[in-house]
Backbone as CSV, one residue per row, in Angstrom:
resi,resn,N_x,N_y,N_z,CA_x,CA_y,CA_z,C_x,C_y,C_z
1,UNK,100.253,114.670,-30.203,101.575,114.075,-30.206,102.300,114.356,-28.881
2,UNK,101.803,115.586,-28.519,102.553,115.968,-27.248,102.277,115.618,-25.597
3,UNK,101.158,115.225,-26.084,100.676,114.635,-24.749,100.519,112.788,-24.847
4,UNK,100.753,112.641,-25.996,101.117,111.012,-26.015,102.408,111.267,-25.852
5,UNK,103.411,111.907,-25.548,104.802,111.757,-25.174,104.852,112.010,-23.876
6,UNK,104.436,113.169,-23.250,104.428,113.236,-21.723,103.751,111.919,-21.348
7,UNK,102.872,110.984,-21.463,102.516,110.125,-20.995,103.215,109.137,-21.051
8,UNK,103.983,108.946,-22.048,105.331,107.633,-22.332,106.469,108.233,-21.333
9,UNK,106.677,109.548,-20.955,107.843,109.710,-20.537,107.393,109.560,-18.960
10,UNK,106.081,109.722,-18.285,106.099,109.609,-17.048,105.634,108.033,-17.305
11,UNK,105.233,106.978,-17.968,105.209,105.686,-17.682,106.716,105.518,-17.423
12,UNK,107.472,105.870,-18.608,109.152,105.923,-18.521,109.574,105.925,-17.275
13,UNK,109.283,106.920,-16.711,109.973,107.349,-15.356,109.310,106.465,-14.190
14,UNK,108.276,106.491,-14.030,107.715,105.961,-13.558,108.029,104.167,-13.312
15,UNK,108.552,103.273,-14.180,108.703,102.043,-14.556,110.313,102.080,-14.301
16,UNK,111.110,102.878,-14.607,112.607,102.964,-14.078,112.411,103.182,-12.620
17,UNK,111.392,104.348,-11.545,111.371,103.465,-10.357,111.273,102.858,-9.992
18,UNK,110.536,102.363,-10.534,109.744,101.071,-10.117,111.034,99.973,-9.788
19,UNK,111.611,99.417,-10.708,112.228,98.844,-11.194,113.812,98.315,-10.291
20,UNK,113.860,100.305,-9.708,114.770,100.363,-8.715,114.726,100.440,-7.262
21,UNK,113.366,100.465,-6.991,113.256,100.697,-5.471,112.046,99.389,-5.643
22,UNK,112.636,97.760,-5.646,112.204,96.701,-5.457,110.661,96.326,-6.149
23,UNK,110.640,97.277,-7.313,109.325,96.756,-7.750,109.616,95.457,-8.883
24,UNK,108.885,95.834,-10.074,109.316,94.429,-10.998,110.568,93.827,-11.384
25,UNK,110.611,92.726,-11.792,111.793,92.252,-12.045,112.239,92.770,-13.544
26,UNK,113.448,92.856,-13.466,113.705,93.715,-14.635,113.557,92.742,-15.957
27,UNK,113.454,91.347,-15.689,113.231,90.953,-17.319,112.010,90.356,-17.388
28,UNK,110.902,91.034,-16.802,109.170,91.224,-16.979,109.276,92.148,-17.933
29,UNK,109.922,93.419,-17.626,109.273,94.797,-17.915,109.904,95.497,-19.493
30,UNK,111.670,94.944,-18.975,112.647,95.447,-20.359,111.937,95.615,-21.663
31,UNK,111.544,94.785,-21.954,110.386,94.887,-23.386,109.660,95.964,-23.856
32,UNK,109.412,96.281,-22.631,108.028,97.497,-22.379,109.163,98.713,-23.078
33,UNK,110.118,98.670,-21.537,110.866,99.600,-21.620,111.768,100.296,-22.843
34,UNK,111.944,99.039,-23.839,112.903,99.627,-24.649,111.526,100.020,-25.865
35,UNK,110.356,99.319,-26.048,109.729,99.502,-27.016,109.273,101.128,-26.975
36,UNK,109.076,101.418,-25.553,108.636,103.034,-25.187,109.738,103.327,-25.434
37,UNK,110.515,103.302,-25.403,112.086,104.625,-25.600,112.076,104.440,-27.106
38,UNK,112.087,103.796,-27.890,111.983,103.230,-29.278,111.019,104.520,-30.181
39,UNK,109.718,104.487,-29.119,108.406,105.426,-29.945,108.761,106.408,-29.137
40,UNK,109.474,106.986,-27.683,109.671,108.604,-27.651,110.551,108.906,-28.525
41,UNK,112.000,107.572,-28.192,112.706,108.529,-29.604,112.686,109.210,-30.615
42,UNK,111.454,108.521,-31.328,111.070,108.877,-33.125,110.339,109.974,-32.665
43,UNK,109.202,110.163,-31.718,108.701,111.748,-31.495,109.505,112.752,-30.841
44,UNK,110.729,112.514,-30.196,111.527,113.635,-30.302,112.472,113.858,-31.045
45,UNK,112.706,113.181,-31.982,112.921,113.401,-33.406,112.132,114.434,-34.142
46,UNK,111.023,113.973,-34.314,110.151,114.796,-34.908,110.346,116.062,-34.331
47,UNK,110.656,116.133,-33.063,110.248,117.362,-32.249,110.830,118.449,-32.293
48,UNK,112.412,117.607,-32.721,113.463,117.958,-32.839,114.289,118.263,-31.560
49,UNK,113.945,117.373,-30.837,114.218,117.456,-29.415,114.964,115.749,-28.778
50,UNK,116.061,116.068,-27.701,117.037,114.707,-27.532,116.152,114.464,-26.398
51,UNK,116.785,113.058,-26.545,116.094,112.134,-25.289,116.945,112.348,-23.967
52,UNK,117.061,112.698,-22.791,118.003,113.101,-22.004,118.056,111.126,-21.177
53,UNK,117.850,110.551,-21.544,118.258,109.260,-20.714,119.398,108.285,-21.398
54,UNK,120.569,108.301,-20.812,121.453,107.571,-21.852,120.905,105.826,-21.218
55,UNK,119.970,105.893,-20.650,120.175,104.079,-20.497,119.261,103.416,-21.362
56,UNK,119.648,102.747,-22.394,119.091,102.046,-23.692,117.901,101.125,-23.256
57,UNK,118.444,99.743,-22.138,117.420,99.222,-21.343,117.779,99.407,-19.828
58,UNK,116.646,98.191,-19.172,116.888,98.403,-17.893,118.129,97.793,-16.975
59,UNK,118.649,96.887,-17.673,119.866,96.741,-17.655,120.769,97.573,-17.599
60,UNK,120.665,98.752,-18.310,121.929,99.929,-18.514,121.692,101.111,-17.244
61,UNK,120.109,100.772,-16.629,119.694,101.545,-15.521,120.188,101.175,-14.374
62,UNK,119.809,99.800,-14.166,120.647,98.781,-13.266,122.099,98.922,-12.919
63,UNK,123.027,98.766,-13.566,124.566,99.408,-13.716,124.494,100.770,-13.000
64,UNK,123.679,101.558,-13.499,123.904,102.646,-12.568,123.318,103.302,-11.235
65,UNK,121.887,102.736,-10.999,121.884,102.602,-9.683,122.703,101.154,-9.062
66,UNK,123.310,100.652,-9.325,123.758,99.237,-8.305,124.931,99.504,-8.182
67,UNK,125.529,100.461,-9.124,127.050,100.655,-9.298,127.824,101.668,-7.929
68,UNK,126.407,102.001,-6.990,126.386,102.464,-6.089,126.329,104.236,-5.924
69,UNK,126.549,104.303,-7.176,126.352,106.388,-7.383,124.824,106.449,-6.879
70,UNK,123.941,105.877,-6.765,122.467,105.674,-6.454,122.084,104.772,-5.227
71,UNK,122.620,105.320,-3.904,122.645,104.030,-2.987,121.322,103.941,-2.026
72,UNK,120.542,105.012,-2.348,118.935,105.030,-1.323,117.872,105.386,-2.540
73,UNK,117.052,104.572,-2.424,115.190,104.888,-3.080,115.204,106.106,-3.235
74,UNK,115.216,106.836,-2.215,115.275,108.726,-2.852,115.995,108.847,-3.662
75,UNK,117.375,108.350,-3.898,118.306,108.769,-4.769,117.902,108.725,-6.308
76,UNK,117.084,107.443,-5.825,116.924,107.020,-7.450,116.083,107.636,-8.075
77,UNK,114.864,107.925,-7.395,113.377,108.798,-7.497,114.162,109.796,-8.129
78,UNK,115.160,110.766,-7.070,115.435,112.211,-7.597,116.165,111.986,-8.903
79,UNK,116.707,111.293,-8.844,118.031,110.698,-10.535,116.353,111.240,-11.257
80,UNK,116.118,110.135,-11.629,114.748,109.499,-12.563,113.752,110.827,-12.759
81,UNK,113.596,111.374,-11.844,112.554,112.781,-11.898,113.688,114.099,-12.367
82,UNK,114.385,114.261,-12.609,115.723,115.340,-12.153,116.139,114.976,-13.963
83,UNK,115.924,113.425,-14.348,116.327,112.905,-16.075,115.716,113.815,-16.752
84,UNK,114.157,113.709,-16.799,113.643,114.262,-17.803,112.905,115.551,-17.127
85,UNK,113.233,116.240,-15.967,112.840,117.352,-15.719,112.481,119.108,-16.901
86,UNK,113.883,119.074,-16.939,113.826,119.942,-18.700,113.109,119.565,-19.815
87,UNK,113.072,118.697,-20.135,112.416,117.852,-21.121,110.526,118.267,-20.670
88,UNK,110.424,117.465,-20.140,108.976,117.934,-19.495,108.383,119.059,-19.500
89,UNK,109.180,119.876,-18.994,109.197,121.909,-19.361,109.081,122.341,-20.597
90,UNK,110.111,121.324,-21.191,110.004,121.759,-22.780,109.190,121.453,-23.177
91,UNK,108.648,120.788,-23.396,107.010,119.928,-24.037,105.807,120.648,-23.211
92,UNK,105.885,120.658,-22.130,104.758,121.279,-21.989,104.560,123.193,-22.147
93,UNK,106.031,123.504,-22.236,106.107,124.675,-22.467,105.451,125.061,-24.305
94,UNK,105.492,124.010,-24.820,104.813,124.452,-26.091,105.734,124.581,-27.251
95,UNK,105.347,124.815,-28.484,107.488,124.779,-29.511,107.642,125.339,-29.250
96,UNK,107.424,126.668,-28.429,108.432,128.120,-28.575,108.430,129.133,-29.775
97,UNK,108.893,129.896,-29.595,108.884,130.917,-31.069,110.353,130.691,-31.135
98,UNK,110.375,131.096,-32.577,111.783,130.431,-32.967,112.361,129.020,-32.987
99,UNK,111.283,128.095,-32.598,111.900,126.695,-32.377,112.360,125.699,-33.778
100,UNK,113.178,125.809,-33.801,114.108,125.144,-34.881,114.584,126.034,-35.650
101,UNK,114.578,127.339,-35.143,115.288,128.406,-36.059,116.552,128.785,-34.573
102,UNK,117.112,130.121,-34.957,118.049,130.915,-34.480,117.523,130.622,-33.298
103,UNK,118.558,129.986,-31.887,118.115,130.305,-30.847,119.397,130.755,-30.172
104,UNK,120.072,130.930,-30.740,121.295,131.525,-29.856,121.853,133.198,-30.510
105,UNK,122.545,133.315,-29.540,122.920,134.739,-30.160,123.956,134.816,-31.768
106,UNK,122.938,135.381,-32.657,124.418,135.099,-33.845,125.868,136.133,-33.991
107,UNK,125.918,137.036,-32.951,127.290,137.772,-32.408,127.220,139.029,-33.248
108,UNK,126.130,139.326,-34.170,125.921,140.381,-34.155,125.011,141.487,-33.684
109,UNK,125.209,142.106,-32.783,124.223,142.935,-31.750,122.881,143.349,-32.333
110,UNK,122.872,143.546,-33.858,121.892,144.539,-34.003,120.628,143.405,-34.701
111,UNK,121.218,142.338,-34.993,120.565,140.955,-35.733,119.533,140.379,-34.377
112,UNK,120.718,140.212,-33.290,120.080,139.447,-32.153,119.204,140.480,-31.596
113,UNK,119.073,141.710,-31.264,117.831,142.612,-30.562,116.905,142.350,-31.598
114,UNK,117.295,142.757,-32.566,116.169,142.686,-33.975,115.027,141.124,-33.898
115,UNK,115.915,139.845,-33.463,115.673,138.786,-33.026,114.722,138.644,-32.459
116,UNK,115.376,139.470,-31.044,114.951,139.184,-29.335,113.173,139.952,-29.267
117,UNK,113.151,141.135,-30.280,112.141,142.211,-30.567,110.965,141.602,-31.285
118,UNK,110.999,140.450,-32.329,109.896,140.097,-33.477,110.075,138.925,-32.404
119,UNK,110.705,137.816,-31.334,110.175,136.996,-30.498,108.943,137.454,-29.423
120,UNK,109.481,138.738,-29.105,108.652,139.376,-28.114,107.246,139.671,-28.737
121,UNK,107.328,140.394,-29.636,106.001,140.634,-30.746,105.402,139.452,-31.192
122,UNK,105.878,138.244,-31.237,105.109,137.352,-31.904,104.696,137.103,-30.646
123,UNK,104.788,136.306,-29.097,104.689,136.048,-28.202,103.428,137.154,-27.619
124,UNK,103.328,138.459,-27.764,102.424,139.053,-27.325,101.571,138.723,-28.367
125,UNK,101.466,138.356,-30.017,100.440,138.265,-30.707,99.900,136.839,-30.161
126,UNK,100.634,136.081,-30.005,100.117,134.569,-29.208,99.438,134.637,-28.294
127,UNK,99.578,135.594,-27.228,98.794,135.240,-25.904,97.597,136.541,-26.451
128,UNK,97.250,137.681,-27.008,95.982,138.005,-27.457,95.052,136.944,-28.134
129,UNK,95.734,136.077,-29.339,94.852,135.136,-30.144,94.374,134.185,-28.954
130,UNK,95.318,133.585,-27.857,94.851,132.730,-26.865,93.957,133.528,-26.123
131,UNK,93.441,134.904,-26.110,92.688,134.883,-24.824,91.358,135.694,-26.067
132,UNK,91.388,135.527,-27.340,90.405,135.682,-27.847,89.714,134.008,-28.564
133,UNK,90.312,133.153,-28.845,90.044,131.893,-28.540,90.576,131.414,-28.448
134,UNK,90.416,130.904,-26.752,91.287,130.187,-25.874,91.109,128.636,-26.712
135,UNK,90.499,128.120,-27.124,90.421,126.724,-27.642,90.256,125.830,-28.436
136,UNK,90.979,126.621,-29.375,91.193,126.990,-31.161,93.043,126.584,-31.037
137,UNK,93.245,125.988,-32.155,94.889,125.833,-32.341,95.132,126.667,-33.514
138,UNK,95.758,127.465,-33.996,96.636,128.390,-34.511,97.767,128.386,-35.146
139,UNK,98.120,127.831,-36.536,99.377,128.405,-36.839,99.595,129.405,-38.010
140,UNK,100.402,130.075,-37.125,100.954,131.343,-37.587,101.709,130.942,-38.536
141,UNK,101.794,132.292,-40.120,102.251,132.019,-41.379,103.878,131.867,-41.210
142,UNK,104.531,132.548,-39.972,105.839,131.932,-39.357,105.910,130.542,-39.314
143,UNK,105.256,129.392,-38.856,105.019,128.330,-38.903,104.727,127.914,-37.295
144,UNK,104.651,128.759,-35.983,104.987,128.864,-35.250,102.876,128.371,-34.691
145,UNK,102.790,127.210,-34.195,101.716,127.104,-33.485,100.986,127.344,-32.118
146,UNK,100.092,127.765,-32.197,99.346,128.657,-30.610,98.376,127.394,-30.543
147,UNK,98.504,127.373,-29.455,97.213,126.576,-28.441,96.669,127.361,-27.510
């Protein structure tokens, strides 16, 4: 699932340059474009993770590089790469421990070390199971999956 999303999100990115530094015409491609944002949406849903691009189609991309906040090809590249930069990290960083549970501090000191302590412990039990088989997937009775 996760690597059919990194691949929609760099066609994504990839096709919004395009788009802006004189490649296709934008009502070839729009189709493409909204049907892919359509299927990342629903997998970062699942993921439980937001889409960081507010432009619906390429039309709504258009408006904002032409609107002149985007006035050179680099600009747009860095916009477009700089969108889903975090995003990218996040996904390839893996769910995380704790992911969809507590990730912020809950303001009581002795809850959050207690927290910060069974993240650390699960995280060292993750990277032993990974380097005893590296190529085996894993989930832990936490619900928490190792690759």
């Amino acid at each position: 699932m996760e690597e059919d999303l990194l691949a929609d999100i760099e066609a994504q990115r990839n096709l919004m340059i395009a788009v802006a530094t004189d490649g296709p015409r934008i009502k070839a491609v729009n189709a493409e474009y909204v049907e892919r944002r359509a299927r990342m949406q629903q997998t970062l849903a699942a993921l439980g993770l937001k889409d960081p691009n507010p432009h619906s189609d390429l039309w709504s991309w258009h408006g904002k590089w032409s609107s002149g906040d985007l006035p050179t090809y680099r600009s747009r590249r860095q916009y477009v790469t700089e969108l889903y930069e975090a995003l990218v990290t996040r996904i390839e960083a893996g769910p995380g421990l704790g992911s969809g549970r507590i990730e912020e501090p809950t303001g009581w000191s002795r809850v959050d070390r207690a927290l910060g302590e069974m993240r650390e412990r699960l995280q060292q039990a993750a990277n032993e199971i990974r380097l005893i088989f590296p190529s085996q997937l894993f989930i832990l009775g936490c619900g928490v999956k190792i690759k």
